[in-house]
Backbone as a printed PyTorch tensor [residue, N CA C, xyz], in Angstrom:
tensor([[[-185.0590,  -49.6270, -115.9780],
         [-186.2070,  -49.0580, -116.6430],
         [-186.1340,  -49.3170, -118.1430]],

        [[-185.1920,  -48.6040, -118.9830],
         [-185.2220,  -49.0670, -120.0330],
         [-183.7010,  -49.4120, -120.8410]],

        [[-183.0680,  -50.1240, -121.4630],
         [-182.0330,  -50.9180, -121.9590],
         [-181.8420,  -50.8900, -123.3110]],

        [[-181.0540,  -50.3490, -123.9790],
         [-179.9750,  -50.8550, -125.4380],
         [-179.4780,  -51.0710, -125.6340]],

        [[-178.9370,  -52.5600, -126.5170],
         [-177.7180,  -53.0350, -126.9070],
         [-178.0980,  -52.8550, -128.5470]],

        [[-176.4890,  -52.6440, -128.9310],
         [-176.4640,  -52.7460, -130.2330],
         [-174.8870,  -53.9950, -130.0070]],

        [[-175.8060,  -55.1090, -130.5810],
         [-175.1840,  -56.5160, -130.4190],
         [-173.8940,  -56.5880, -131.2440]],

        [[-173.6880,  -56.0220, -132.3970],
         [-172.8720,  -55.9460, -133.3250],
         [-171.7310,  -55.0980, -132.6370]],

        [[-171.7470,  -54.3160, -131.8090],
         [-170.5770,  -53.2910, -131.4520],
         [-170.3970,  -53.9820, -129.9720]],

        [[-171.7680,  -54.3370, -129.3750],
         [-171.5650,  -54.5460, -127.6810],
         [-171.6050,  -53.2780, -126.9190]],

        [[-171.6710,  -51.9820, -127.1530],
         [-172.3040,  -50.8730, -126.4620],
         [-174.0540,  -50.9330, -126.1090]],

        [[-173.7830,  -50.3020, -125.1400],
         [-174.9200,  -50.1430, -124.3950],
         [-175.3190,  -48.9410, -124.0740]],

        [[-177.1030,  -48.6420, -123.9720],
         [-177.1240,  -47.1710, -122.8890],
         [-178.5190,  -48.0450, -121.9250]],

        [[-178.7540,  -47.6120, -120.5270],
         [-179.4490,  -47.4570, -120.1870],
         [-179.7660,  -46.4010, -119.3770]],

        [[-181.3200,  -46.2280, -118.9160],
         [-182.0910,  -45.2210, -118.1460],
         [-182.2740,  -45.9120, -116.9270]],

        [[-181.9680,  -45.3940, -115.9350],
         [-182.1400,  -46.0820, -114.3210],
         [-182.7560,  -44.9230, -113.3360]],

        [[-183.0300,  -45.9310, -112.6930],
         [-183.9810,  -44.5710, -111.3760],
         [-182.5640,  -44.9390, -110.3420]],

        [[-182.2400,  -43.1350, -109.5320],
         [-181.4870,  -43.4960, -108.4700],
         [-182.6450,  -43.2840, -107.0600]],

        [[-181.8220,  -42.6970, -106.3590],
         [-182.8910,  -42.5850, -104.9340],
         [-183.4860,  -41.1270, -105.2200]],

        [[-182.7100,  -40.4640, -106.0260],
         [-183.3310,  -38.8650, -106.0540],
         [-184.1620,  -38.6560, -107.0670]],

        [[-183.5310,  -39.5110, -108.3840],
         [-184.0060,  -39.3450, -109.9590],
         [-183.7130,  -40.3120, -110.8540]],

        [[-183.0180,  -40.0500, -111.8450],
         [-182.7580,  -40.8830, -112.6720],
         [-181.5280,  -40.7430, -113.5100]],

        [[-181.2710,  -41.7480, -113.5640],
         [-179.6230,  -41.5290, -114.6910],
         [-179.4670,  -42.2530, -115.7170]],

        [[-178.5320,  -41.8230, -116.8080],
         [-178.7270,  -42.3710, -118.3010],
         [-176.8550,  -42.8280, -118.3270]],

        [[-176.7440,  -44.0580, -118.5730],
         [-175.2880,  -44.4960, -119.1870],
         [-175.0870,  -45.1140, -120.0420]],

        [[-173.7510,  -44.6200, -120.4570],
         [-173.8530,  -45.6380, -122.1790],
         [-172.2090,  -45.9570, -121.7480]],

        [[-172.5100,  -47.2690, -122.4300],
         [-170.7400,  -48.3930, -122.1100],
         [-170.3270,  -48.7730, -123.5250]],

        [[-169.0010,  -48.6560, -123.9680],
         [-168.9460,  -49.0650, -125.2010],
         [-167.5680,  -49.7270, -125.0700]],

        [[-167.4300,  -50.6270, -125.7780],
         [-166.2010,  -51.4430, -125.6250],
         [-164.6400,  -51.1280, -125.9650]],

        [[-164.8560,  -50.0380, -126.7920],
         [-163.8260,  -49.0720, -126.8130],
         [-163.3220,  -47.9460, -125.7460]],

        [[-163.6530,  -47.8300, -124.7330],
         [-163.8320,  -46.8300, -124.2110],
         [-163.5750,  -48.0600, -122.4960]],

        [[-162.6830,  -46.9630, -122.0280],
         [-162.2360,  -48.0010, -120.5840],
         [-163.6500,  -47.2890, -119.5010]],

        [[-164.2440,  -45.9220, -119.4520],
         [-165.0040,  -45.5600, -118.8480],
         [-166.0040,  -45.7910, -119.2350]],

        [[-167.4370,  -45.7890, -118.5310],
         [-168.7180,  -45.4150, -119.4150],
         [-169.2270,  -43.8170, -119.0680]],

        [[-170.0640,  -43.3550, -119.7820],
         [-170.5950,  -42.2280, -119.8730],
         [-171.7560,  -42.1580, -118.4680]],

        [[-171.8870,  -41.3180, -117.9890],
         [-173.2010,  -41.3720, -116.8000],
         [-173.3470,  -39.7960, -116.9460]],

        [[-174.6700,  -39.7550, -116.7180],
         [-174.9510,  -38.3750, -116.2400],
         [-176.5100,  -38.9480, -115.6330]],

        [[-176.4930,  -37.8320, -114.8510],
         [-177.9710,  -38.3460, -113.5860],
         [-178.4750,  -37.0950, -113.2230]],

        [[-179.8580,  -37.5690, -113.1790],
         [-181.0840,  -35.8040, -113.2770],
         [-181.8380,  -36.2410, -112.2190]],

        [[-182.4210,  -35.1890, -111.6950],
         [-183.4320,  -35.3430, -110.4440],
         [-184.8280,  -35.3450, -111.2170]],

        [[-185.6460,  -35.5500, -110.2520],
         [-186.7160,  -36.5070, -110.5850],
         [-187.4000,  -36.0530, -111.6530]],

        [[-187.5360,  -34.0880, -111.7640],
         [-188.6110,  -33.6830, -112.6120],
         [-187.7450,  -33.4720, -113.5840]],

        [[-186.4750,  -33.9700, -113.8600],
         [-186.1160,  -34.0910, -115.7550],
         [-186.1700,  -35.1530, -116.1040]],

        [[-186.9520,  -36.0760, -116.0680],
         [-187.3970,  -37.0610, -116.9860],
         [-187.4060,  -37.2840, -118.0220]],

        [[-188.1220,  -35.8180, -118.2950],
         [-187.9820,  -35.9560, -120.3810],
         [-186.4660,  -35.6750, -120.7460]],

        [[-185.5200,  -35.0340, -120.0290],
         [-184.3540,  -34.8520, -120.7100],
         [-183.3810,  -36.1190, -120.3270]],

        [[-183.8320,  -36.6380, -119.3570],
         [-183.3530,  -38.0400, -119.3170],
         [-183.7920,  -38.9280, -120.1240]],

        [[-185.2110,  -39.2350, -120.8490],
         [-185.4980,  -39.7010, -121.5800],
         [-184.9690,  -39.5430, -123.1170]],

        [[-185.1100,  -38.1600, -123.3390],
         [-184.2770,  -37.4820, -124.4150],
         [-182.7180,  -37.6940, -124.9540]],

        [[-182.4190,  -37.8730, -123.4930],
         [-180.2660,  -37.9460, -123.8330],
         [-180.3340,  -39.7990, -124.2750]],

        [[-181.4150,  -40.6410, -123.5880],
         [-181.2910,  -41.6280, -123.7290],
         [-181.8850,  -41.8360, -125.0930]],

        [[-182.5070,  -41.4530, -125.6030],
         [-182.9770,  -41.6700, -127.0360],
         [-181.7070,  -41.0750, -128.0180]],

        [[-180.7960,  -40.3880, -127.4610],
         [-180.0260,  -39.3050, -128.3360],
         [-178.9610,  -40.6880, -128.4360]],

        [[-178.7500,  -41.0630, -127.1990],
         [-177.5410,  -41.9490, -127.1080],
         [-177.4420,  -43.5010, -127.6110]],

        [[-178.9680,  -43.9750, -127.5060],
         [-179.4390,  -44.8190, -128.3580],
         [-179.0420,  -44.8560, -129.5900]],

        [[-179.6190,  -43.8460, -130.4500],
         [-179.5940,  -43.6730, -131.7330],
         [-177.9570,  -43.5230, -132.3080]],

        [[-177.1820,  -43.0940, -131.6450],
         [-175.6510,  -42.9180, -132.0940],
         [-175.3840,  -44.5290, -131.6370]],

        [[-175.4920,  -44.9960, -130.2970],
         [-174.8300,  -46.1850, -130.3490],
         [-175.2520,  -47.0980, -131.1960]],

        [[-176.4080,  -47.3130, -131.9960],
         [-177.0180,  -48.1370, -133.0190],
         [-176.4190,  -47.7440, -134.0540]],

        [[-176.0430,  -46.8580, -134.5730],
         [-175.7390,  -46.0560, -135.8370],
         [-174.6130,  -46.9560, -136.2440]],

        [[-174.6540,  -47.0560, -137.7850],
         [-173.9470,  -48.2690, -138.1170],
         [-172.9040,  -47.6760, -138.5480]],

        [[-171.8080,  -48.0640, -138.4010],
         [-170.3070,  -47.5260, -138.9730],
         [-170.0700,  -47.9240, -140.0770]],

        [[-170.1980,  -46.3630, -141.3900],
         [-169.3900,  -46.6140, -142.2210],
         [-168.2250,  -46.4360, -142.6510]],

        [[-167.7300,  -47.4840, -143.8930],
         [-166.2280,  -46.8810, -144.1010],
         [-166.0370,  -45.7830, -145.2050]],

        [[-165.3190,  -45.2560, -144.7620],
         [-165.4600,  -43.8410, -145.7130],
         [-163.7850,  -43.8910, -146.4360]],

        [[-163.8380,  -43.2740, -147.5520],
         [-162.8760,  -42.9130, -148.6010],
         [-162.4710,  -41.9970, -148.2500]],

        [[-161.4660,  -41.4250, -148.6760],
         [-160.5200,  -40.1970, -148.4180],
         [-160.9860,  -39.3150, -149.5590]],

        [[-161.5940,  -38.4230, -150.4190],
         [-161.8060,  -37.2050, -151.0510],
         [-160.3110,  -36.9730, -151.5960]],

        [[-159.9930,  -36.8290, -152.4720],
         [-158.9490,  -36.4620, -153.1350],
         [-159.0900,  -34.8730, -153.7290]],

        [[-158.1670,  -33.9360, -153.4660],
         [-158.4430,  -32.6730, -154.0540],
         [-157.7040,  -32.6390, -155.0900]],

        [[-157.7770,  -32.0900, -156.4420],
         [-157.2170,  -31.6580, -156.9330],
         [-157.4090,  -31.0040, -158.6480]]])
C-alpha cells in the first residue's frame, strides 16, 4: 500500500494489508529485527498515523552533536 525509504540510512517503513487488517513495519540496518505491529481493519487511521510517525523519524536526518561542557 504505501512505502519509505530514506536512501541515505537504507531504513524503511511500510503499511500493508493482512487478511484481517493492516500492518505497519519499519527495517533499519542497524537493528537485526524489524519493528511490526498490525491493527484490524477499522484502525486504519492509527495505522496510517504510526506510519506517518515512523516515516518522519526514519527520514530525520542525524545530527552530530557536541558534548555541553559545565562549568
Amino acid at each position: 500500500m504505501r512505502h519509505y525509504e530514506n536512501v541515505r540510512t537504507g531504513a524503511e517503513v511500510y503499511l500493508g494489508k493482512t487478511g484481517s487488517g493492516f500492518y505497519v513495519e519499519a527495517r533499519h540496518p542497524d537493528f537485526e529485527l524489524p519493528f511490526r505491529k498490525t491493527y484490524e481493519w477499522h484502525q486504519y487511521t492509527l495505522a496510517t498515523r504510526d506510519f506517518d510517525v515512523l516515516s518522519a523519524v526514519v527520514g530525520a536526518v542525524r545530527e552530530e552533536r557536541t558534548e555541553a561542557l559545565a562549568g
